[in-house]
C-alpha positions as CSV (number, residue, x, y, z in Angstrom):
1,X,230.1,92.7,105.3
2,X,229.3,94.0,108.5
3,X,231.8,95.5,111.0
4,X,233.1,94.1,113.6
5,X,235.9,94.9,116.4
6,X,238.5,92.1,117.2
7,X,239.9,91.8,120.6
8,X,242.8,90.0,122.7
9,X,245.3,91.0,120.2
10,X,243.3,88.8,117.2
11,X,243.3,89.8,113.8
12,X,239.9,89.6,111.4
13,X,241.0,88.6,108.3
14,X,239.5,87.2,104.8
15,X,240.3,84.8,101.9
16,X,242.5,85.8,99.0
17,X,240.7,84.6,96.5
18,X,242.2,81.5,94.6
19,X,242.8,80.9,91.3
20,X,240.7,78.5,89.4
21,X,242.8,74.5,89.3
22,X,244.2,73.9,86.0
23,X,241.4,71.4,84.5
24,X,244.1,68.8,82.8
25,X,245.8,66.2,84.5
26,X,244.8,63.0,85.6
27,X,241.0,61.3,86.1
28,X,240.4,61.1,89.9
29,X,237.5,59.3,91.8
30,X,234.6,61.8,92.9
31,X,235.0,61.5,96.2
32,X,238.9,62.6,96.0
33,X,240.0,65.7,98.2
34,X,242.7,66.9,97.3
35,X,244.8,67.2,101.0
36,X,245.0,70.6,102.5
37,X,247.7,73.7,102.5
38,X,249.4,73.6,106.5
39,X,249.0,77.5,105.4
40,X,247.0,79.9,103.7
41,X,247.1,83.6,102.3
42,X,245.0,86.4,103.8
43,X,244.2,90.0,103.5
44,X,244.0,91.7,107.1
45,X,240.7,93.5,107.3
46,X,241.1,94.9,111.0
47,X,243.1,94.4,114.2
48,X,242.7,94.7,118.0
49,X,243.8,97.9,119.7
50,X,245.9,95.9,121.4
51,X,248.1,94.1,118.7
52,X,251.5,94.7,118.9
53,X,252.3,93.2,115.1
54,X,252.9,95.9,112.5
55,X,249.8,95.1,110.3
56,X,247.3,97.3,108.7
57,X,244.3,96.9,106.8
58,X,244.7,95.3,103.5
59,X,248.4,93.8,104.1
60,X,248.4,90.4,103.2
61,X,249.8,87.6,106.0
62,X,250.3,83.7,105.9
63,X,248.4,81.8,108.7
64,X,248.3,78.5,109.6
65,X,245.0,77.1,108.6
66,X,243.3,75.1,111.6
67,X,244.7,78.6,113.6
68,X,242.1,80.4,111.7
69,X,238.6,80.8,113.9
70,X,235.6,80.7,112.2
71,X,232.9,83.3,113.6
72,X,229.5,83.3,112.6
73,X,226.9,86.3,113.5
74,X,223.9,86.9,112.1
75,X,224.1,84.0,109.2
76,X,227.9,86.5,108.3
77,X,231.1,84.6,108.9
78,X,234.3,86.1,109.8
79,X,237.4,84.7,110.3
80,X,239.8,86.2,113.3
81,X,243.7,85.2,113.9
82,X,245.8,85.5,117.0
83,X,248.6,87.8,116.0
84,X,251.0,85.7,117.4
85,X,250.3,82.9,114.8
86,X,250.9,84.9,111.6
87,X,253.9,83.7,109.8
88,X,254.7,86.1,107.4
89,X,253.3,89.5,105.9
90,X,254.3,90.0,102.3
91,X,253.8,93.1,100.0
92,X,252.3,92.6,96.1
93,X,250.3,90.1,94.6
């Protein structure tokens, strides 16, 4: 992943990887989509200078989804948070 610096007091952040859905349970239609988490879990990778939050590279933060920006450069995508909209940083997996 390439570097990149975030600015305005954002956050760049990426996916925690999720674990695989249990595969028992009911028989839905294909075109069933499941609805979608208000929030999600990320791992910081990098901050603004200018954050004031108390966050460092690999904590891990929940962020409302739909707050999460979606920048692409160069066919890479990176994803970059307003401070102010993390909800909560938690320690341990």
């Amino acid at each position: 992943m390439k570097v990149i610096t975030p600015k305005n007091r954002h956050l760049q952040i990426e996916e925690l990887a999720t674990a695989p859905d249990d595969q028992k349970g009911f028989v839905l239609p294909e075109n069933y989509q499941a609805p979608k988490k208000e929030y999600d879990y990320y791992r910081v990778v990098g901050r603004a200078d200018d954050c004031t939050i108390n966050l460092e590279s690999g904590d891990m933060i929940a962020v409302e989804r739909h707050m999460v920006k979606n920048l692409k450069l160069h066919e890479q995508n990176y994803l970059l948070v307003l401070e102010n909209y993390v909800l909560a940083s938690f320690e341990g997996e």
